[in-house]
ZAVEX-88213 format. One record per residue (C-alpha): x, y, z. Coordinates in pm, whole numbers, padded with zeros to 5 digits, always signed. Example, Ala and Ser with C-alpha at 12.3 -4.5 7.8 and 13.67 -1.06 7.14 Angstrom:
2
+01230-00450+00780 +01367-00106+00714 
# end
This chain:
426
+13441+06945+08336 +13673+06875+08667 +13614+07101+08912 +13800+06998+09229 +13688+07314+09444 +13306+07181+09395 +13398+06814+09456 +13611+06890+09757 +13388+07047+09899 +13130+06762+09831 +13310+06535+09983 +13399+06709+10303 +13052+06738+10351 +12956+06407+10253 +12957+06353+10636 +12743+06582+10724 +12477+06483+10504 +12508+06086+10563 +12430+06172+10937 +12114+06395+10820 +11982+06076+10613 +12025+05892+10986 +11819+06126+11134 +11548+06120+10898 +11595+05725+10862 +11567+05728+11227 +11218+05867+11229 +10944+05602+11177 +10728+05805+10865 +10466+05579+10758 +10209+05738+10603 +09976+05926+10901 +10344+05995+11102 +10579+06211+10889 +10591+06539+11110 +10929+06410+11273 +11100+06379+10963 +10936+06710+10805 +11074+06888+11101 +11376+06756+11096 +11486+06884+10740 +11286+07162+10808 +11536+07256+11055 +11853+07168+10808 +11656+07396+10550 +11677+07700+10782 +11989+07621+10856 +12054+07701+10471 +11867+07977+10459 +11537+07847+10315 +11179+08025+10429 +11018+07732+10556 +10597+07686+10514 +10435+07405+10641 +10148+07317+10388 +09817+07218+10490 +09672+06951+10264 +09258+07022+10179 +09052+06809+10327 +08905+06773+10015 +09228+06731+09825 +09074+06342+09635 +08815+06524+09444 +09065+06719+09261 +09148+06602+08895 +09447+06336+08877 +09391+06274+09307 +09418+05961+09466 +09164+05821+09680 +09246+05937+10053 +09344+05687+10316 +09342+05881+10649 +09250+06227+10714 +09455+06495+10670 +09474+06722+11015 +09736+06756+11191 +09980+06687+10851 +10185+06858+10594 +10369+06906+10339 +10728+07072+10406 +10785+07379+10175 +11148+07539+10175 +11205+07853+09965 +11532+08039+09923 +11578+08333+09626 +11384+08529+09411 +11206+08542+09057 +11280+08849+09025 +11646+08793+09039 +11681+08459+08787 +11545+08119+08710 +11298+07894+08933 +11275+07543+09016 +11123+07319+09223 +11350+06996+09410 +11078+06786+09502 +11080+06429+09718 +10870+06271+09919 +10910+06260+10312 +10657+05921+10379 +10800+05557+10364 +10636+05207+10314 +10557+04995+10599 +10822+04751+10775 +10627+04505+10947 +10882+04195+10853 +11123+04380+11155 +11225+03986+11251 +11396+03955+10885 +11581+04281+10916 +11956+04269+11042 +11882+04593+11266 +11536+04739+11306 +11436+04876+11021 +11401+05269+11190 +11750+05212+11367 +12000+05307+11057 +12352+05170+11030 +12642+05146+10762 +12775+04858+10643 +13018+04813+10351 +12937+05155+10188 +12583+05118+10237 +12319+05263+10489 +12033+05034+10554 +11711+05134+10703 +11371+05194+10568 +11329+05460+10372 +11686+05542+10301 +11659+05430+09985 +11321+05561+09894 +11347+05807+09910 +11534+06016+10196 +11882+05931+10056 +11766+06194+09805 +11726+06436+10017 +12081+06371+10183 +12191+06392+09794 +12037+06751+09735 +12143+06896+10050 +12478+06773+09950 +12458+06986+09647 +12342+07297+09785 +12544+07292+10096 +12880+07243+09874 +12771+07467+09653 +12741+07752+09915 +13049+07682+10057 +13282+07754+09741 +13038+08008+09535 +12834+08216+09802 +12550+08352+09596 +12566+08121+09326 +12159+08116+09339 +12035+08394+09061 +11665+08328+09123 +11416+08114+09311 +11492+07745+09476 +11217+07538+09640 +11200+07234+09819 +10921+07013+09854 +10938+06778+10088 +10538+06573+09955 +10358+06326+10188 +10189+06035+10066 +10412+05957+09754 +10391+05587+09835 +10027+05612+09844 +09812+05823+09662 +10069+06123+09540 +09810+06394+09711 +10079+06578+09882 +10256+06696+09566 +09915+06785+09417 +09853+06983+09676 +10130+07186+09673 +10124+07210+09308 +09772+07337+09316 +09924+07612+09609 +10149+07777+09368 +10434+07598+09423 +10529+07588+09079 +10853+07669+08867 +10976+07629+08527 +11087+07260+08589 +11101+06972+08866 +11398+06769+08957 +11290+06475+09169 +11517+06339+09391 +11364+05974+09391 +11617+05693+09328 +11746+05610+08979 +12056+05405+08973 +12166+05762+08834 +11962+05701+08536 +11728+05987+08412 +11343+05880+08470 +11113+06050+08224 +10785+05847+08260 +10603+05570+08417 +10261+05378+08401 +09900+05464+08507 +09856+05223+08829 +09543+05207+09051 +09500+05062+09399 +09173+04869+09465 +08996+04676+09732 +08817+04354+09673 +08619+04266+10015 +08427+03934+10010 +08182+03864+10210 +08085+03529+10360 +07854+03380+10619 +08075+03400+10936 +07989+03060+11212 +08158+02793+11416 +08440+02554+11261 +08218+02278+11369 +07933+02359+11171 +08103+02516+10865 +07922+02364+10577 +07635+02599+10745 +07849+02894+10679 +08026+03052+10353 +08417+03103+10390 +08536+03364+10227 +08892+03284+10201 +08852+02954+09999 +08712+03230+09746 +09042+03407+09731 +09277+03226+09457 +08977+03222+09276 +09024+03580+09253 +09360+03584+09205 +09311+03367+08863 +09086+03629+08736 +09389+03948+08830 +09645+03741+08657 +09448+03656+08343 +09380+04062+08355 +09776+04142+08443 +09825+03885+08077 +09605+04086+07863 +09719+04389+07973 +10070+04292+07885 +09968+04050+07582 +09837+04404+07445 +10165+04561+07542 +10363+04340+07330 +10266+04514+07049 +10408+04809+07124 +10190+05077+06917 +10374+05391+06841 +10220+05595+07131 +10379+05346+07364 +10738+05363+07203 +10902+05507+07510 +10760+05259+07703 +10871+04965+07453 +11180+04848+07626 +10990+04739+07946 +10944+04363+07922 +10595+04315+08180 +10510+04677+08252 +10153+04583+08394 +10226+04431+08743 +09903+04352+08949 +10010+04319+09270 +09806+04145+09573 +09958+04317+09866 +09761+04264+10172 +09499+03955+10237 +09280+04052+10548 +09034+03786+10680 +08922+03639+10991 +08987+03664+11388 +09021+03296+11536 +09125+02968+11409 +08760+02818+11507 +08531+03036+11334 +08501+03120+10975 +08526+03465+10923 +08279+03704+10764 +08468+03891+10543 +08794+03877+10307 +08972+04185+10202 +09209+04228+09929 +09408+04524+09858 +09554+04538+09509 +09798+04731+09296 +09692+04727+08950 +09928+04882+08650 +09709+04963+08346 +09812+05072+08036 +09683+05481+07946 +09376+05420+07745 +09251+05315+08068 +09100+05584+08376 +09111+05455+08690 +08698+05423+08676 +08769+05186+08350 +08985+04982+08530 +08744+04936+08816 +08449+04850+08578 +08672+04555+08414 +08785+04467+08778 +08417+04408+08928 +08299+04290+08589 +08551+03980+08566 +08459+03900+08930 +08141+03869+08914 +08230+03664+08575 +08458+03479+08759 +08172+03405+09055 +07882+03336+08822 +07901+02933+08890 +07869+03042+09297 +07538+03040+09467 +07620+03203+09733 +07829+03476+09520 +07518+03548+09294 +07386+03719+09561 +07648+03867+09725 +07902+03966+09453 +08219+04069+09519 +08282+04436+09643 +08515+04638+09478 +08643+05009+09542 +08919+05232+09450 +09122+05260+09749 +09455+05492+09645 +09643+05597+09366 +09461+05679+09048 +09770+05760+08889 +09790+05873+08503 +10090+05742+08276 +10295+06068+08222 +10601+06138+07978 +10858+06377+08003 +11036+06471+07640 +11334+06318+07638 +11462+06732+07436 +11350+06917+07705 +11558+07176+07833 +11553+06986+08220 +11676+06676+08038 +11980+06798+07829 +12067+07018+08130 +12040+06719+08383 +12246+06497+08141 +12527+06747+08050 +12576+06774+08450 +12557+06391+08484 +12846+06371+08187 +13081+06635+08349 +13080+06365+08641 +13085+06039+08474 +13223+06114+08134 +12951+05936+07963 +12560+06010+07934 +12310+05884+08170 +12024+05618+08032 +11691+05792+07987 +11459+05583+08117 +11090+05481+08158 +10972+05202+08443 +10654+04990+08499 +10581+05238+08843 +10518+05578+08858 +10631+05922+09049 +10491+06227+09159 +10646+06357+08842 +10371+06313+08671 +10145+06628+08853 +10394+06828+08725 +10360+06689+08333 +10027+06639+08351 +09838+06853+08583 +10025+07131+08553 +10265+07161+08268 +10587+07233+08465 +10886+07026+08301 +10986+06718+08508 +11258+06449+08533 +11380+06193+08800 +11763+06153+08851 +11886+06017+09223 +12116+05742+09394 +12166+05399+09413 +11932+05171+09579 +11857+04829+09660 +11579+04590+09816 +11346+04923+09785 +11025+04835+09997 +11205+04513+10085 +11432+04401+10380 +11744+04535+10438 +11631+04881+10230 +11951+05050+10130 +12105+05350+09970 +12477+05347+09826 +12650+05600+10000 +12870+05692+09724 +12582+05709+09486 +12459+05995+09694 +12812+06182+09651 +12752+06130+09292 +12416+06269+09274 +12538+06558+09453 +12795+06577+09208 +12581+06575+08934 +12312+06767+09098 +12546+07066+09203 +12658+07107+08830 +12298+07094+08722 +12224+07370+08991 +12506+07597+08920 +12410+07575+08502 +12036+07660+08608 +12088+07953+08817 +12378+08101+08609 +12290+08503+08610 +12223+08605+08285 +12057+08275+08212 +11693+08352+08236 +11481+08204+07983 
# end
């Protein structure tokens, strides 16, 4: 459907919201430091009329079911909450992203610091504004252009969730979820490609800290180094990360959805920690490691196998015999999740993406997973992922399309307006 009121006024704001996604590019929120960015959408939020609540996380928020494993403590930090309508009055849904953003440390590779954001050739670069705070900039979009041409276009209840620790453990959804911030269905701003995401895998994040007898370089066949144990370990993660996908080539039934993803169980050594000083061998090496599993597999499972082909792997060792490798769940424990690809969210998202594009979107699955999948699983609340385009996520030179974001506004508005039609209630 054209409707040239809706995407004039989309693009006249378009301005407006690529200068918000600066802002909130501009603030450095690594997990342990997103207050600057929470406040400032807060602030845009209000601006739109949204009650704003800033969400305390519980301190004991990794003993609840589906949790990830903490990584710093949670004082001081929240989750941003915006809420604008009624029940009472009409439909409810939740527009949920995540506010926290991956490390930069490679700032030498980057053509502008990383936290300073500038455009070039249609694109803004800086860390995060791909993942995920260009959706934000997309959804504001939406609502803002929608208010302009069709005040009170909003029969029923709208709120924004602005999650911490996405990237890490996915506790900041869960926490809000478990506060009653609930609706009928989810739309997750994360980016897509403007493709519909409707699942992802069950990943885990573990440790693997091995210990060694620390000394002087000069004397080192006195002492144990731990790092000439490392590719050691590595060989025994890969051969897991091949018969976890071996498996996966078979593609059972209960996997269909999942069929079209070549190598969906990545394990992933991210960070190698060992040693002080080029003269001394060090007492301990530390690996942390992102492990995707397929779903008849809990996180404890995956641990189990973890510690039990190390200590296979280490069995010829002396030293290793008697101190085996350590090995801990660190972060996510995250469970596969699926949403229908008939759900109401779904068709609804899709018609609004066709009115744009003239075509359908993909429906996807991907080898990663989203916070999507507290909504599916823990709490039965509808939930899809539909956002803008993105490159070199968690990479140098992150970047978001800006006319992908006018698209997902375009999309998104349509999808908003259907939703909240009065008369619609379900």
């Amino acid at each position: 459907m054209h409707e040239p009121d809706l995407d004039r006024a989309i693009d006249e704001l378009a301005e407006r919201a690529f200068v918000l996604l600066e802002r909130l590019v501009a603030q450095s929120s690594t997990i342990g430091q997103e207050n600057g960015s929470q406040n400032v959408l807060a602030a845009e939020l209000e601006t739109s009329g949204f009650d704003i609540t800033r969400l305390a996380i519980p301190h004991d928020i990794g003993d609840y079911p589906g949790a990830g494993v903490p990584r710093l403590p949670y004082a001081g930090r929240f989750d941003l909450i915006g809420e604008r309508g009624s029940a009472t009055s009409g439909r409810t849904l939740i527009i949920n992203g995540h506010m926290d953003v991956v490390p930069a440390n490679d700032h030498g590779k980057w053509t502008h610091p990383p936290f300073e954001p500038h455009r070039a050739d249609g694109w803004l670069i800086g860390r995060g504004a791909g993942d995920m705070k260009g959706g934000f900039a997309a959804g504001m979009l939406a609502i803002w252009a929608l208010d302009a041409i069709d005040p009170g276009w909003q029969h029923g209840a709208l709120t924004v969730v602005a999650a911490i620790e996405e990237e890490a453990t996915g506790n900041g959804t869960l926490a809000a979820g478990h506060a009653g911030y609930l609706a009928e269905a989810a739309l997750l701003l994360e980016p897509t490609d403007l493709e519909v995401l409707l699942g992802g895998i069950a990943l885990v994040w573990v440790s693997i800290e091995l210990e060694g007898r620390a000394g002087h370089a000069e004397a080192a066949l006195a002492s144990v180094n731990p790092i000439e144990s490392v590719p050691t370990v590595i060989a025994a993660l890969k051969s897991l990360e091949r018969e976890f996908n071996d498996a996966h080539a078979d593609r059972t039934a209960a996997d269909a959805a999942f069929a079209d993803i070549r190598h969906p169980y990545n394990i992933n050594i991210g960070m190698v920690n060992a040693g002080d000083w080029a003269s001394s061998v060090p007492s301990v090496a530390r690996l942390e490691v992102r492990i995707g599993h397929p779903r008849s597999l809990t996180a404890d499972d995956v641990l189990e196998r973890v510690r039990t082909l190390l200590t296979a792997a280490t069995a010829d060792d002396e030293w290793f015999a008697g101190h085996p490798p350590v090995v801990d769940l660190t972060g996510y424990r995250a469970e596969r999740y699926l949403q229908d690809a008939d759900g109401e969210i779904v068709t609804a998202l899709a018609d609004a993406h066709r009115e744009v594009h003239g075509s359908a979107p993909e429906l996807v699955t991907i080898g990663s997973t989203t916070d999507a999948r507290y909504y599916l699983n823990q709490f039965g609340v509808p939930a899809v992922a539909y956002g803008p385009v993105t490159r070199n996520m968690h990479g140098t030179d992150e970047a978001v399309q800006l006319a992908s974001i006018v698209a997902t506004a375009q999309t998104v508005a349509r999808f908003l307006r259907a939703w909240f039609a009065e008369g619609e209630r379900s």
